[in-house]
VMD Tcl script that draws the C-alpha trace (Angstrom):
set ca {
  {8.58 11.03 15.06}
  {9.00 7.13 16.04}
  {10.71 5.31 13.91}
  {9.68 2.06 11.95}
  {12.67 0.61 13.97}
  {10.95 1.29 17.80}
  {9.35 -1.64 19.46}
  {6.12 0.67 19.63}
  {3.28 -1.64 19.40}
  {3.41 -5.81 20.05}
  {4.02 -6.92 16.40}
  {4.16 -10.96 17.27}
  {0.90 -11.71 16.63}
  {-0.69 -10.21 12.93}
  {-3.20 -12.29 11.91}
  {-6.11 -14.35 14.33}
  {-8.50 -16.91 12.72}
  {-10.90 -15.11 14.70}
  {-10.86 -10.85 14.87}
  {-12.00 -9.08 17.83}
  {-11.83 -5.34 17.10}
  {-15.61 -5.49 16.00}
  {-16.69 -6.47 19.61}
  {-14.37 -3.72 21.08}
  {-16.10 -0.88 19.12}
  {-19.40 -2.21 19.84}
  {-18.49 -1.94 23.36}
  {-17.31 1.70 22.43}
  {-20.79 2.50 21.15}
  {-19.29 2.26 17.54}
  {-17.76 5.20 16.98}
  {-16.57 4.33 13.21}
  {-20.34 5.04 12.37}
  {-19.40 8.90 12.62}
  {-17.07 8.90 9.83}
  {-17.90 8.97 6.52}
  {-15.30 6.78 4.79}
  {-13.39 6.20 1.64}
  {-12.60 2.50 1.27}
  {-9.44 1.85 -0.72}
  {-8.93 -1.77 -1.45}
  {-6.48 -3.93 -4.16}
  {-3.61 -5.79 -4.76}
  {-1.13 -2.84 -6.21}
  {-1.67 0.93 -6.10}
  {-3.60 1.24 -2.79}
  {-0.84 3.85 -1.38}
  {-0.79 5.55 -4.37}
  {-4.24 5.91 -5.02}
  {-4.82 6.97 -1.16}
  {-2.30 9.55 -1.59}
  {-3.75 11.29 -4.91}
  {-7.36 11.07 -3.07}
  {-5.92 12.72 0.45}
  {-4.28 15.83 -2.28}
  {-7.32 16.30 -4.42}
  {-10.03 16.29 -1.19}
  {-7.92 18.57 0.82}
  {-8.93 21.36 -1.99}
  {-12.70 20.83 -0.81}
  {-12.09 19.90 3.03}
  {-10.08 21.10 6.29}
  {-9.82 17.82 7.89}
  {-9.12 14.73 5.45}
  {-7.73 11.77 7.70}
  {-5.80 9.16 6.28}
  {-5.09 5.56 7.36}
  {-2.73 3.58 5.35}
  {0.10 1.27 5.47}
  {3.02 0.42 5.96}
  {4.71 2.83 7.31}
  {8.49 3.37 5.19}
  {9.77 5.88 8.01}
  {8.05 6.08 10.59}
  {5.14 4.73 12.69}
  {3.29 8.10 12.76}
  {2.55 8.03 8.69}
  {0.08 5.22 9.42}
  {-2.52 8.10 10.49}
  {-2.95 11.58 9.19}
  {-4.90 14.48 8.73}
  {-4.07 16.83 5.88}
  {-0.68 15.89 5.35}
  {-0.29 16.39 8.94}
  {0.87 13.21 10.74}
  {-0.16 12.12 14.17}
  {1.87 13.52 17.32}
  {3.80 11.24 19.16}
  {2.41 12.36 22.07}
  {-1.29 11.55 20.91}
  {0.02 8.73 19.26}
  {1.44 7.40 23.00}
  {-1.67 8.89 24.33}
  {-3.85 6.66 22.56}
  {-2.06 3.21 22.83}
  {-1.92 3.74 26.25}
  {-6.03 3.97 26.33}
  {-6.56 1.34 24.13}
  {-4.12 -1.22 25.97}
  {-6.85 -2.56 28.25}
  {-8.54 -3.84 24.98}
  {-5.44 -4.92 23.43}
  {-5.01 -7.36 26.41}
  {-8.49 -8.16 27.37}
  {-9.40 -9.51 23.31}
  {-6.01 -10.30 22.49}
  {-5.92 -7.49 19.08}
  {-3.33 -8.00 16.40}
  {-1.24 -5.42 15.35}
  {-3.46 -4.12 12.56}
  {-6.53 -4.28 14.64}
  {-4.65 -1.94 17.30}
  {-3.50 0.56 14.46}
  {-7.21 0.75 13.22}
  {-8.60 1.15 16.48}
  {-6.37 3.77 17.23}
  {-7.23 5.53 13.95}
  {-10.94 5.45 14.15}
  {-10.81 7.39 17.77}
  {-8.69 9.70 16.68}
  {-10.06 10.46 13.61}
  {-13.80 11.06 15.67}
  {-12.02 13.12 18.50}
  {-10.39 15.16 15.86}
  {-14.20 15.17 13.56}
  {-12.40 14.78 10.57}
  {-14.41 15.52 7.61}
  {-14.11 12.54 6.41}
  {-11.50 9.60 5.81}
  {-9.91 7.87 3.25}
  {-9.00 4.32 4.66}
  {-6.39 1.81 2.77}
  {-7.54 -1.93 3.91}
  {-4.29 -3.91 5.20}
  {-5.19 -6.94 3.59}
  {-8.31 -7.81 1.77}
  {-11.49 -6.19 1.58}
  {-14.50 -8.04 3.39}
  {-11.76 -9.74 5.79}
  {-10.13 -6.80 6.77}
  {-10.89 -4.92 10.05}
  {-11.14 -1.92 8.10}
  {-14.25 -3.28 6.60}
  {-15.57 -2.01 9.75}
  {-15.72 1.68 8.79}
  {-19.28 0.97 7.81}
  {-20.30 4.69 6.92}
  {-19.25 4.08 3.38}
  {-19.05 6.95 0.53}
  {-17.56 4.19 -1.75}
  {-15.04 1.52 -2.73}
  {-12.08 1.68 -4.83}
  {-10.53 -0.94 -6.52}
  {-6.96 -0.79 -7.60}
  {-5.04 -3.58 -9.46}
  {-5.55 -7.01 -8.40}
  {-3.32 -10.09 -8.67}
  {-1.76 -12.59 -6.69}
  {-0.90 -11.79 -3.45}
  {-1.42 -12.76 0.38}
  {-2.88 -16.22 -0.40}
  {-2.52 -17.36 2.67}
  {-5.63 -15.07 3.61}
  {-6.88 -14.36 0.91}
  {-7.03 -17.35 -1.52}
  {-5.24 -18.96 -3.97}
  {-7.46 -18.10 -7.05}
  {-8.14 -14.94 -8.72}
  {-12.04 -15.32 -8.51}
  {-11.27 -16.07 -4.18}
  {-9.22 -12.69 -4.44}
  {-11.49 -10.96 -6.42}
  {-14.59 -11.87 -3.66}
  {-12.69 -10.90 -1.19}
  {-11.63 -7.28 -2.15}
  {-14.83 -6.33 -3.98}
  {-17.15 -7.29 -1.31}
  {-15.36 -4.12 0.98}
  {-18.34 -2.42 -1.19}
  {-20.97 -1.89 0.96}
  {-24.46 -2.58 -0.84}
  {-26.41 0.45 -2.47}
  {-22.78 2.28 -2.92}
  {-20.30 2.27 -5.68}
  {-17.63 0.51 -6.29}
  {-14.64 2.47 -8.92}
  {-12.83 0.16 -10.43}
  {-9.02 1.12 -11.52}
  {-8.97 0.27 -15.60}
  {-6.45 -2.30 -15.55}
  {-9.23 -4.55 -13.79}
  {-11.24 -4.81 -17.25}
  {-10.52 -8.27 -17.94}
  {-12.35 -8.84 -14.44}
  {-15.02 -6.69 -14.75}
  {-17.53 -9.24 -15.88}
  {-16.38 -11.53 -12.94}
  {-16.91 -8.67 -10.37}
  {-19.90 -8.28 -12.22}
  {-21.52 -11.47 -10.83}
  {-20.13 -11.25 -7.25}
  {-21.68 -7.84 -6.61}
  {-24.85 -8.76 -8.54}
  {-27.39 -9.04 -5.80}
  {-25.52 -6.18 -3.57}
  {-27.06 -2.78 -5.09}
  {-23.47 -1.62 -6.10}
  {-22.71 0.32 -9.09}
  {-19.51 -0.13 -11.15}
  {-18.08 2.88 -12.10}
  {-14.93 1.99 -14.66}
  {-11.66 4.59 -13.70}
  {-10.10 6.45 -16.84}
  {-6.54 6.04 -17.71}
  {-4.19 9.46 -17.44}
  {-1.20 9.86 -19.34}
  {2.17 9.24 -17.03}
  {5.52 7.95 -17.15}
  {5.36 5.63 -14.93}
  {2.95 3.51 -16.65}
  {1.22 1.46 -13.20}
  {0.26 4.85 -12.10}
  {-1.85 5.78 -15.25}
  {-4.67 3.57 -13.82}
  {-4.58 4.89 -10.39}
  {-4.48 8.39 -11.14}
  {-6.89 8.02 -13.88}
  {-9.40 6.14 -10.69}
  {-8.83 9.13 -8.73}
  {-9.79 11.32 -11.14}
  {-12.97 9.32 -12.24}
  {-13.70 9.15 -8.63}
  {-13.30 12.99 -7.54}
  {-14.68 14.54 -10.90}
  {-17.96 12.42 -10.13}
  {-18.52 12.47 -6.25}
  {-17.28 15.57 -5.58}
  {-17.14 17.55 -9.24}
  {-13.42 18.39 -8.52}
  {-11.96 19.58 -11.58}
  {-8.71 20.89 -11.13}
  {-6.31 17.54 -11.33}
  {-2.73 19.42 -10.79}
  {-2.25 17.70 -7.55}
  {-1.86 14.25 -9.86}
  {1.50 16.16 -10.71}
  {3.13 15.88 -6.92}
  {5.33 13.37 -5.97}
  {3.98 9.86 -5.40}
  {4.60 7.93 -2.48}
  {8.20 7.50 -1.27}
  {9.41 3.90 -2.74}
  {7.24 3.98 -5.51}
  {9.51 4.65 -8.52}
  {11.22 7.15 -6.96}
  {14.55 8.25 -8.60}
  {17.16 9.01 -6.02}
  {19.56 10.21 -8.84}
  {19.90 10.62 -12.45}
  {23.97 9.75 -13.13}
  {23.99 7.21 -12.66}
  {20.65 6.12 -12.53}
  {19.48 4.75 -8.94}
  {15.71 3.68 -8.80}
  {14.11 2.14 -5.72}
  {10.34 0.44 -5.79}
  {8.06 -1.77 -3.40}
  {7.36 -3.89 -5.84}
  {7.44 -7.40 -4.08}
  {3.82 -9.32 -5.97}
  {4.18 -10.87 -9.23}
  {1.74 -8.22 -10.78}
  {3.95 -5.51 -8.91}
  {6.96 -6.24 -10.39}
  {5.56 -6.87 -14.53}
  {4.05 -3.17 -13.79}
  {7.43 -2.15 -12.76}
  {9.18 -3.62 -15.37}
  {6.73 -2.26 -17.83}
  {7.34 1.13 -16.81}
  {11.29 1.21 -16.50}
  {10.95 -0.08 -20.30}
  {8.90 2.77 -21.13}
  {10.90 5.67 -19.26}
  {14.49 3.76 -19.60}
  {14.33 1.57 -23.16}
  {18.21 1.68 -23.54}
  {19.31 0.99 -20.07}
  {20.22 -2.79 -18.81}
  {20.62 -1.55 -14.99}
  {21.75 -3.93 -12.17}
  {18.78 -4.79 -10.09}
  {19.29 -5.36 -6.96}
  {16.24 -7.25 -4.91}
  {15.29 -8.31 -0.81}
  {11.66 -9.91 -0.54}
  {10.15 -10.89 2.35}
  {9.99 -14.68 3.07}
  {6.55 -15.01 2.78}
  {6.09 -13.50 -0.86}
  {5.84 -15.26 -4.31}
  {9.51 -14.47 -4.69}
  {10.67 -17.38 -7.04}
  {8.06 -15.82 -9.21}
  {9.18 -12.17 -9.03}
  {12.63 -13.56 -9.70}
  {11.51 -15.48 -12.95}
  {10.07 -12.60 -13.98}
  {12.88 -10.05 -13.54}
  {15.18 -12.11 -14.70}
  {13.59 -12.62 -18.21}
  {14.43 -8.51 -18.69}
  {17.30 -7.68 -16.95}
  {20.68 -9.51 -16.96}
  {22.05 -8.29 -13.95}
  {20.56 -10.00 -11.17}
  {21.12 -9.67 -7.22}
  {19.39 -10.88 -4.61}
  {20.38 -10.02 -0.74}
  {19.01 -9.78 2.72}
  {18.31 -7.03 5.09}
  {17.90 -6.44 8.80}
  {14.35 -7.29 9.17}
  {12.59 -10.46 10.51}
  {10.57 -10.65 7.43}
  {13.61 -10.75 5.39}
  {13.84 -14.02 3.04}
  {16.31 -16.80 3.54}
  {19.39 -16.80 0.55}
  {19.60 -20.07 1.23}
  {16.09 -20.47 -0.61}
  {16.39 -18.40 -3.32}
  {17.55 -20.19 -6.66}
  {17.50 -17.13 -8.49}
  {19.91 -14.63 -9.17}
  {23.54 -13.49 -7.75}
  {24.03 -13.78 -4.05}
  {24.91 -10.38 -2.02}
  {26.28 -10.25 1.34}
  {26.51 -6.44 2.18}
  {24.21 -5.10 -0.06}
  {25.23 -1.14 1.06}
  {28.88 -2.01 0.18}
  {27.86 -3.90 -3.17}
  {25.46 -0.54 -3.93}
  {27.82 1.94 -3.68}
  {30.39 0.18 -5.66}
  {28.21 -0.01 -8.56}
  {27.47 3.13 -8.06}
  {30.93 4.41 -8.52}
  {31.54 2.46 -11.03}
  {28.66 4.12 -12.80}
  {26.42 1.82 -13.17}
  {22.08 2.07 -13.31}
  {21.08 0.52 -10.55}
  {17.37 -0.42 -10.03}
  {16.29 -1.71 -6.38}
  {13.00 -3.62 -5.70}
  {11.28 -6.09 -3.26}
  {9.37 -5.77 0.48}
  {8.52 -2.08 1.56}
  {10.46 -3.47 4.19}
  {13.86 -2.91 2.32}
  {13.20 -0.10 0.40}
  {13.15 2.20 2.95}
  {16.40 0.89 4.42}
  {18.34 1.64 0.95}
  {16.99 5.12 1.21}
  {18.05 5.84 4.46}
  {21.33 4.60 3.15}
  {21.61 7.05 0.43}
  {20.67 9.55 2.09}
  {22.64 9.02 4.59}
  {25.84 8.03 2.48}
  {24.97 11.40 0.21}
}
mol new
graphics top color blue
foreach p $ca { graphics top sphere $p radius 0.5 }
foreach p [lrange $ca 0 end-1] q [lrange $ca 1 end] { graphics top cylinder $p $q radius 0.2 }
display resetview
């Protein structure tokens, strides 16, 4: 497998004012047109939800490709079929045929990963795929998958203004419009209070609005996207056994890496993220007052997050990690200042104390390499 650490595609340059991968796969004879497609779009939950959906449809098909993202790992967990990453040998195999197109329209690094995903997925003939946007819905390249089965929408809040606005209603537009017209678009149930606002942005598109259920859990932010999923599979494809809602969720998303003490780590790195977090560590943990330990990116809302964690908890630590999208310290207001976070860890762990972990997907997976490591 290649690790998230390999230099294995040009990362520089993310977003473009102006996207190209539309007149690459025109050029291509548009191959995305062959695969019927699952769009997965939101703020919070997209992983999750894309997970649950790749489980359940594996029951009724062979080949079920997934594209999602980021990768916590490695780079290979971007694109799968069946649970089955991609080779690194086709994985190689394919950037080297795409790199002509890479240099000749100058693709970012998400419009490289969905190019690569859309010819594999058609030289494999998956059965169809379910496809988590990057960022956005009608902005996203993965907008592109045109052969659309339907949308779904999983929480939405504030997040990725810079591209996606800096109002709810701009948001909103901009995920709910990944609905192609005369489709549906399922709608995860803690989107009610928007519903009459996406309402009146799809009201001259042909889509249906299909409201999700809500499914008893735990972990209270994945009631909502389990209960989509099973809205979603028990009408488009009369699925009816749900036991695969039981399995694991995705790796960093309230995952307990032990029980004495308690060690929790979560992506939670959007204001919306992190009050669903909170909500459910309440829920499953009412007695605990852990030490949270968090490492956003610079580019997040993390003043914000920081507000909001520390109105709960009373233990607060902030630190950074080997990444270039770590934040600056020197920025943050908020919270105790950490140098070496893995020394600072596994002190509190041997001390015995609950220790809760949050912030960028970039982080997480570095504490749990850590631990496992260190275990």
């Amino acid at each position: 497998m290649i690790s998230v650490d390999e230099s294995f595609l040009p990362i520089k340059k993310r977003f473009n004012k102006k996207y190209h991968l539309k007149e690459v796969l025109a050029h291509l004879g548009n191959p995305q047109t062959a695969i019927k497609t699952i769009n997965v779009v939101g703020t919070n939950g997209k992983g999750s939800v894309t997970r649950f959906l790749a489980l359940g449809l594996a029951q009724r098909y062979p080949k079920v490709g997934v594209f999602s993202s980021p990768a916590f790992f490695y780079q290979n967990e971007r694109i799968a079929i069946n649970q089955t990453l991609i080779s690194d040998q086709d994985l190689r195999q394919y950037l080297a045929m795409v790199q002509p197109w890479i240099e000749q329209y100058q693709l970012t690094f998400f419009e490289i990963w969905t190019l690569i995903a859309i010819l594999y997925f058609c030289d494999q003939k998956v059965d169809l795929a379910i496809v988590e946007a990057g960022i956005g819905g009608v902005k996203d390249v993965t907008y592109l998958f045109s052969n659309q089965i339907a949308t779904l929408l999983t929480m939405v809040g504030f997040d990725h203004e810079e591209v996606l606005g800096t109002d709810i209603e701009t948001i909103l537009t901009n995920k709910v419009l990944m609905a192609k017209p005369k489709t549906k678009l399922y709608v995860s149930s803690d989107n009610i209070k928007y519903l009459i606002s996406i309402d009146k942005i799809l009201k001259d598109q042909q889509v249906e609005i299909v409201l999700g259920e809500i499914i008893d859990d735990e972990v209270l932010y994945q009631q909502a996207n389990k209960g989509l999923v099973k809205t979603f599979l028990s009408q488009e494809f009369q699925i009816n056994d749900f036991d695969f809602l039981k399995a694991p969720s995705l790796l960093g998303r309230f995952q307990v890496l032990q029980t004495e003490p308690l060690l929790i780590v979560d992506g939670a790195h959007n204001p919306a993220g992190i009050e669903a977090l909170i909500k459910s560590f309440i829920n499953k943990y009412p007695n605990k007052d852990p030490v949270v330990i968090v490492g956003c990116s610079a580019h997040k809302d993390y003043q914000t997050n920081l507000k909001v964690l520390s109105n709960h908890f009373s233990k607060l630590y902030v630190t950074a990690f080997d990444h270039f999208q770590s934040w600056n310290l020197d920025q943050v207001m908020i919270g105790e200042k950490i140098g070496d976070w893995k020394t600072f860890l596994q002190t509190q762990l041997a001390n015995n104390c609950d220790v809760l972990v949050c912030g960028s997907l970039y982080f997480i997976p570095l504490v749990e390499q850590w631990y496992y490591n260190y275990h």
